[in-house]
N, C-alpha and C positions, 0 to 999 in steps of 0.2 A: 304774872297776870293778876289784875286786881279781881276784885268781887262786883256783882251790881249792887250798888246802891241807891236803886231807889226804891229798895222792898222792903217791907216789915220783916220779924221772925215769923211772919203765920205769911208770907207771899204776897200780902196786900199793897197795892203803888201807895210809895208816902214821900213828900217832897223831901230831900237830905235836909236834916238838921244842921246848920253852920253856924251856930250862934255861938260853938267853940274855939272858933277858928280864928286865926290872926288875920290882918285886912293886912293885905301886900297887895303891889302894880302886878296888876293879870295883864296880859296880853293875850289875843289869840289872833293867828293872821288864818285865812279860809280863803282859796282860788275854784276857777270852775270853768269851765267853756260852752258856748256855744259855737257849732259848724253851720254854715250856712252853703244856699247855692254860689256862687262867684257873683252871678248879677247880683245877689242881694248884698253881698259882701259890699260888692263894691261903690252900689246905691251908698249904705251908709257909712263907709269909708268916705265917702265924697260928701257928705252930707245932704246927700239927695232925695230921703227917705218924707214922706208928702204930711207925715204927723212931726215932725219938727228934728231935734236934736237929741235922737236916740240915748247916746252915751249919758249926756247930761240931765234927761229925764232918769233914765235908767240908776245911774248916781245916787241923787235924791232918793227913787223909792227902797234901793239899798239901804241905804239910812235908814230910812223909816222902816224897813224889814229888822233890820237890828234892834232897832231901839221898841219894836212890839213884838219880841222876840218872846216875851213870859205870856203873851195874849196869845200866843200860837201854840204851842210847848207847855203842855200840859205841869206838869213838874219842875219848870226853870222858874228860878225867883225872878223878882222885881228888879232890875241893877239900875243904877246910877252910872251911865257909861262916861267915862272923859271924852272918848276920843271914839270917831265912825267915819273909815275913811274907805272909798274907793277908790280901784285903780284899774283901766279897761288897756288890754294891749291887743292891737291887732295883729293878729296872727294871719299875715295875704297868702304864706305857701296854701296851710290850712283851711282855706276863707273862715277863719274864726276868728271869734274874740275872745279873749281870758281875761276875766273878771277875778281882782283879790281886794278883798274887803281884809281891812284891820280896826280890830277893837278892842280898845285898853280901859282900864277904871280902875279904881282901887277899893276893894272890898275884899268880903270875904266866900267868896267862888268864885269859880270862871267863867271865859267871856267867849268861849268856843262856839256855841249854838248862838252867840249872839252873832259871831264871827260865818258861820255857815249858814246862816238865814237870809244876812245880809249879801252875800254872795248870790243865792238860791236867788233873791226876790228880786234882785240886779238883773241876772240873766231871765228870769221870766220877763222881767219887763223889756228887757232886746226881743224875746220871742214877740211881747203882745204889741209891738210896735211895728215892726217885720213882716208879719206873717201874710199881711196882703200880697207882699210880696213874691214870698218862699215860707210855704204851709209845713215844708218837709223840715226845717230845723230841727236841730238834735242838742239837748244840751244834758252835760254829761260829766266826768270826771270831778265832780264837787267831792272838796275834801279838807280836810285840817292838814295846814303846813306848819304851821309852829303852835306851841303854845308856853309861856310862860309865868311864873309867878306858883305862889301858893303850893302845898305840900308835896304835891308831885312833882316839884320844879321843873329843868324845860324837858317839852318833848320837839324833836324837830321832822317831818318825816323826808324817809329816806327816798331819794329819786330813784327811779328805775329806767334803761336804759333806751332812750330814747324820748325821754319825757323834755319839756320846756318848764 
């Protein structure tokens, strides 16, 4: 198990220093869900939802959550990303949706928090679209599923039994 690094020798928060570091392809992939009631489910399954096209709004501000990822996050650098993609699956058993944002660049640190923001600010925006509908939404199980590139090279995480 690593150390934290974003502290000083005296405890103080201080951005990591990477100005040592080699620039390789980072990758980081970040999934999450929201559950909803069945009518709301199924509202925007059908695209019946009265503020337009959820997924595809929801899309976009993904993006833009990734890419103002160091305006939110105190301590993440500035990145130059390649790549900010989203990908929404309907999940009907569950009336859910699972959101997995992926974000690549090539620099020096990774693209994880760019990768989990992106996610994060996807499903809120299902929530703030939604909610006239079903106030009781839940969105939950956000997390890092892969990440590659750079000196820790990959980590993948491991499913647990009964996950999608």
């Amino acid at each position: 198990m690593g150390e934290f690094t974003h502290f000083n020798n005296r405890g103080e928060a201080v951005m990591v220093d990477v100005s040592e570091k080699k620039q390789t392809v980072r990758e980081a992939i970040a999934a999450g869900t929201i559950t909803m009631s069945r009518a709301c489910f199924l509202k925007l399954a059908e695209g019946g939802m009265g503020k337009g096209d959820v997924l595809g709004v929801a899309r976009i501000a993904g993006i833009m959550g990734a890419k103002k990822t160091s305006e939110l996050i105190p301590l993440c650098h500035v990145l130059n990303l390649s790549k900010v993609e989203l990908e929404f699956f309907l999940l009907e058993q569950e009336c859910a949706v699972k959101a997995v944002c992926t974000v690549r660049t090539v620099g020096k640190t990774g693209v994880e928090m760019e990768a989990l923001t992106g996610v994060s600010t996807a499903l809120l925006t299902i929530y703030d679209m939604c909610k006239a509908v079903d106030k009781s939404m839940e969105i939950g199980n956000i997390c890092l599923e892969k990440k590659t590139g750079g000196k820790s090279g990959i980590y993948q995480r491991q499913m647990e039994s009964g996950e999608q």
